[in-house]
Every structure is written in structure tokens, then in C-alpha cells.
C-alpha positions as CSV (number, residue, x, y, z in Angstrom):
1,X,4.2,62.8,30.1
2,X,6.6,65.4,30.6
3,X,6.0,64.9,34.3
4,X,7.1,61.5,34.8
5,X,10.7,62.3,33.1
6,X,10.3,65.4,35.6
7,X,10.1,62.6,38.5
8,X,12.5,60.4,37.2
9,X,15.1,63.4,36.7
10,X,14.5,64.1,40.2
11,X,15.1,60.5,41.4
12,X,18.7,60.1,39.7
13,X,19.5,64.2,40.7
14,X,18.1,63.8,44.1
15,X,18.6,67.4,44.5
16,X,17.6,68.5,47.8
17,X,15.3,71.5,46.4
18,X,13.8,68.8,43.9
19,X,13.0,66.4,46.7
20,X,11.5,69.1,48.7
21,X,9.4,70.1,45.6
22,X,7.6,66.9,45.0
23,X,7.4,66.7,48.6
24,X,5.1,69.5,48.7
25,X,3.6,69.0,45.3
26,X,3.4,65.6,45.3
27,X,0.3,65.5,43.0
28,X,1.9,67.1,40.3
29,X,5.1,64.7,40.4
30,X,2.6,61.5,40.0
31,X,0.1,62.5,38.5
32,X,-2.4,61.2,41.5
């Protein structure tokens, strides 16, 4: 889905904001 190439994006960018996103959202990142 669109959010695990959201996740992965995040991983190789490892922008700071992006981190703290799926820090707080973490549900949405994986899918949990």
C-alpha cells in the first residue's frame, strides 16, 4: 500500500520531521 512506500521513503530520507511523524503516528506508518 501506498503506506508502506510512505515508510520506506521515510527510512532512506530519514528526514528528521518524517521520523518524528511516524514516531507519533506510528499506526499509520505500519499499518498495526
Amino acid at each position: 500500500m501506498t503506506n508502506n512506500s510512505f515508510a520506506a521513503a521515510i527510512l532512506v530520507d530519514q528526514s528528521p520531521m518524517a521520523v518524528f511523524a511516524a514516531v507519533k503516528r506510528p499506526r499509520e506508518w505500519w499499518g498495526a
